[in-house]
N, C-alpha and C positions, 0 to 999 in steps of 0.2 A: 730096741727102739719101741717094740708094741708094749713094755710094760709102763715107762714113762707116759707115754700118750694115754692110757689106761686111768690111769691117774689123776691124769689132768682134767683126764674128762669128769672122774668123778668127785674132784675137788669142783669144779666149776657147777658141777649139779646139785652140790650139797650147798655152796655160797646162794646159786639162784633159788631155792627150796626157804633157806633161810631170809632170803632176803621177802621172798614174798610171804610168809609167815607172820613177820615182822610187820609189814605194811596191812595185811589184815586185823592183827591186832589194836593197829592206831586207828582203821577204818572204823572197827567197834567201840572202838571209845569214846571217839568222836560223835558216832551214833548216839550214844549213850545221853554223851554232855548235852547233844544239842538236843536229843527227845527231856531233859530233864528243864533243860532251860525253857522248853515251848510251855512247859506244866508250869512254870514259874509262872512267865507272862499270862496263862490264861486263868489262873488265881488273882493274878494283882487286875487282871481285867474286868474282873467278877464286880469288883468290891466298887467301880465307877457306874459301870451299868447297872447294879443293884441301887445307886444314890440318884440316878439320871431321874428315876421318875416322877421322883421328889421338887428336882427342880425344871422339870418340863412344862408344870401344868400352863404357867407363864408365857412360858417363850412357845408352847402349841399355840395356845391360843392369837400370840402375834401373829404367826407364822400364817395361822389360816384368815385373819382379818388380809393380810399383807398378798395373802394367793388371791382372795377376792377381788380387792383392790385390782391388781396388774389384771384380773378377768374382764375385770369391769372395762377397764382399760383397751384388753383384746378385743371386745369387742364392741367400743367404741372405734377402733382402727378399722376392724372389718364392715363395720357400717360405712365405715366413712371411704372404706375403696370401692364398695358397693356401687356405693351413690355414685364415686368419679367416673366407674367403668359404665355407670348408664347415662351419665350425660355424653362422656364420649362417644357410644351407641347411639346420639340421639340426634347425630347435626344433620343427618340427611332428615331433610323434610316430607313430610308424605310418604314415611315409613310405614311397613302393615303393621297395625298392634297385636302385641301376644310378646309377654314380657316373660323370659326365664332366670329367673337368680336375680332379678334387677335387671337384665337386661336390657332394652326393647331393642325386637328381633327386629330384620332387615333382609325379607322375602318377597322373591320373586315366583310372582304366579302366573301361568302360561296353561293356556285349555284349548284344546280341539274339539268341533263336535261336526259329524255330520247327521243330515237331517232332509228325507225325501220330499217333497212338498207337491202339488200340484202346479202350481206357477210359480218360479224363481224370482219374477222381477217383481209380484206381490211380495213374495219373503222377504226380500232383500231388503222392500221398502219398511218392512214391520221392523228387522231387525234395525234402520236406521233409526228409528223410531225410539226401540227400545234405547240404543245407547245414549243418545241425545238425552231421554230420561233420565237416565243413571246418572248421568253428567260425564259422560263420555262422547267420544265421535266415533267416525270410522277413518281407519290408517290406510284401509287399500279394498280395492274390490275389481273384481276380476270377473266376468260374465262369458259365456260361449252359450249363446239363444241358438236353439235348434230342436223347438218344436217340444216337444214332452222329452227327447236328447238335451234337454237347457242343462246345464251346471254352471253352477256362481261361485265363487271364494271370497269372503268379507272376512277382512281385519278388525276387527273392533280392538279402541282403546276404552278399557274401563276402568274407576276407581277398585281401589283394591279393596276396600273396604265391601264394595259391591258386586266382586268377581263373582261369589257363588251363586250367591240370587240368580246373577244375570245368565248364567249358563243354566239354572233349573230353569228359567223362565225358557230361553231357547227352544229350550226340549219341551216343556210343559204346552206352553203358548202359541208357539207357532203353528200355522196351518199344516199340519205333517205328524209324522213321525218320526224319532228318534233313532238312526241306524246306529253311531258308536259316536266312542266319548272319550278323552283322555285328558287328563290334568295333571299338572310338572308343578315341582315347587322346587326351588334354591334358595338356601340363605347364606345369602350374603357380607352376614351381620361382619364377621371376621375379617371382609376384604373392606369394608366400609370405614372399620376403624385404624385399619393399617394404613388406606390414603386418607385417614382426618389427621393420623401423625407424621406422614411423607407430607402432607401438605403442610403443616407446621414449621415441619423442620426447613424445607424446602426453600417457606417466603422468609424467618430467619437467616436464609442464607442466602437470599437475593440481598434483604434488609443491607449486610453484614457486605456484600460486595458495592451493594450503592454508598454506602460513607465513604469504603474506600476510594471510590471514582470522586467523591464530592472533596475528598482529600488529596488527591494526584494532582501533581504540577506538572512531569514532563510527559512529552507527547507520546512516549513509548511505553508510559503506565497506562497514560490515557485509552490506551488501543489496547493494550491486553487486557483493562481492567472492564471495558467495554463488550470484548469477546466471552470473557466469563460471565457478564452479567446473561447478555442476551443467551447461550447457553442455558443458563438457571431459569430466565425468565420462562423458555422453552418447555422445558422440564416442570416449571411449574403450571403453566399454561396446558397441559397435558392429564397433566394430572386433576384438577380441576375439571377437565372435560369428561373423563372416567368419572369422577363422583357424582358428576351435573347426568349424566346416565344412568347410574346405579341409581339415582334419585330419581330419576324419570321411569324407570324399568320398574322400581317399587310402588312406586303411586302410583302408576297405570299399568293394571293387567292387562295381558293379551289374549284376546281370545279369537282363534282363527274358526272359522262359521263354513263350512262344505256343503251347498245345497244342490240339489239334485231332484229334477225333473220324474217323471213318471218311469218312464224307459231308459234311465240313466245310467249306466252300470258303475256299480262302485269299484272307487280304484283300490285294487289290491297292493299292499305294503312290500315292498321289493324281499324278496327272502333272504336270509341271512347269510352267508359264504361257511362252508363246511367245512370242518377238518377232519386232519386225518389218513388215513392209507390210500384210502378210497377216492378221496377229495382230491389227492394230489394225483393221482395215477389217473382223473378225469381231466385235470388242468391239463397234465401233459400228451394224454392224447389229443384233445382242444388244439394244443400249441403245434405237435406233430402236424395235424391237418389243417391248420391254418398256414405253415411253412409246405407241403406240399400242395395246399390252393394256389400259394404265391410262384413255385418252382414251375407249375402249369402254367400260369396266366404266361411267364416269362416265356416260356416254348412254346405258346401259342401265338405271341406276339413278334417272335424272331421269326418262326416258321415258314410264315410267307416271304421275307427277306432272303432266307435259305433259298428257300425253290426257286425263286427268281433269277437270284444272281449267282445260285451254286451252280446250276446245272450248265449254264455256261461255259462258268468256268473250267468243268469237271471236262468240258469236252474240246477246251482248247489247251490243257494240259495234255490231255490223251494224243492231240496231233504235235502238240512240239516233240512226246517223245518219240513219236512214229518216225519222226522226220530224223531222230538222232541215230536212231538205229542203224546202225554201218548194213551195207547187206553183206550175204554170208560169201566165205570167201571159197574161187572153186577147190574141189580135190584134188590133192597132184597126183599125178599118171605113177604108176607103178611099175619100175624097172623090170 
């Protein structure tokens, strides 16, 4: 049985030896044919690209009249998006100037200043003075008279065009000195043009529900078609009221005015919350002693309740059970 099997095996190793021998030989042929064919194709390739340059001269020169042209073109389209994205920037009225790319910007300016002065209600009136100037007013004014202790708070509404004057002026002009100062700027330009297109879209689509109402015959289109409008109308009414402020917050800067009396102490800026290991591990003793202030107060306030009505009771328990108590029973005699 082991020489048969022997055999077999070595019959089977000599078919797979041959078989793969075989398939390497066609592998390299094929090599062969297709490296011979690629030299073919890059010979007859030769002989076009060598004639190409002969007849380019022509078709180069269309080609680059014809790339100018569609330049020309490009940026006559980028001019012309240019210009659409700055008219759309420009429908709020009484926007500050300072134009980027084509833009015009759509900023809001906002200034603080405090300022010691010898008399508050002299300042106050200068500062009324100055706004009126500028072609502004005042929005709000806040006084607490108390002697060289005075301090005042003035809102001034200013053109925006005139914020900064009006704040050097402040500090320059007024009877006083300058303690501190701070100036904010937002633009807005981004949110301005987003509700000049929600507003578009919006009265389009009131437009668009009112045919259909003026086209309804029965009473239960009548009534839906009526809910959706005032809805829209809503929403559009809304909207319009955000750009009528963005347009008001633009044109008229803010500038809040802090004056202060001789002896006046300035108000210090609340400080900032910490974090951290440290910050928490203070919060929670904080919270621990503010829970056992509260656990006090409560046993302070039972306390007296206690002794009043405990001790009583403590001692009409003590006789009911004196009274339960059997007495003891006698000893019996012992035989």
């Amino acid at each position: 049985m082991r020489q048969p099997f022997r055999r077999w095996c070595a019959t089977t190793a000599l078919i797979i030896t041959g078989l793969a021998m075989a398939a390497g030989s066609t592998a390299c042929s094929g090599g062969a044919s297709s490296s011979s064919g690629a030299a073919r194709a890059g010979g007859a390739a030769k002989a076009p690209a060598q004639a190409a340059p002969a007849q380019g001269g022509g078709s180069g020169q269309d080609n680059g009249s014809g790339q100018a042209g569609s330049g020309q073109a490009g940026s006559g389209q980028g001019a012309n998006a240019k210009a659409g994205a700055g008219a759309n920037a420009q429908t709020v009225p009484g926007s500050l100037t300072g134009q980027v790319d084509g833009i015009q910007r759509s900023i809001i300016y906002t200034g603080s200043i405090t300022v010691r002065v010898d008399s508050v209600d002299a300042a106050a009136a200068q500062l009324t003075t100055m706004a009126a100037a500028a072609g502004g007013f005042v929005g709000g004014d806040t006084r607490n008279l108390d002697a060289g202790h005075s301090t005042a708070t003035l809102v001034l509404r200013i053109p925006a065009a005139k914020f900064g004057g009006v704040l050097d002026d402040i500090g320059d002009r007024l009877d006083g000195h300058e303690v501190s100062r701070k100036v904010t700027s937002d633009d807005v330009t981004e949110t301005v043009i987003d509700l000049d297109a929600r507003i578009q879209s919006q009265q389009a689509s009131v437009d668009r529900v009112r045919a259909l109402l003026a086209k309804a015959q029965s009473l239960s289109d009548i009534t839906s078609i009526e809910s959706q409008l005032t809805q829209r109308e809503s929403d559009l009414e809304s909207l319009e009221a955000r750009k009528r402020d963005l347009a008001d917050l633009t044109t008229l800067s803010t500038v809040t005015v802090s004056l202060l009396g001789p002896e006046a102490a300035v108000a210090k800026p609340e400080p900032k919350p910490e974090g951290g290991f440290w910050a928490g591990l203070t919060g929670g003793w904080h919270a621990f002693a503010g829970a056992l202030r509260v656990l006090l107060l409560i046993l302070g306030a039972v306390l007296p309740f206690a002794v009043v009505l405990g001790i009583p009771a403590l001692v009409v328990l003590w006789l009911r059970r004196r009274r339960r108590v059997p007495p003891a029973a006698p000893d019996a005699p012992v035989a």
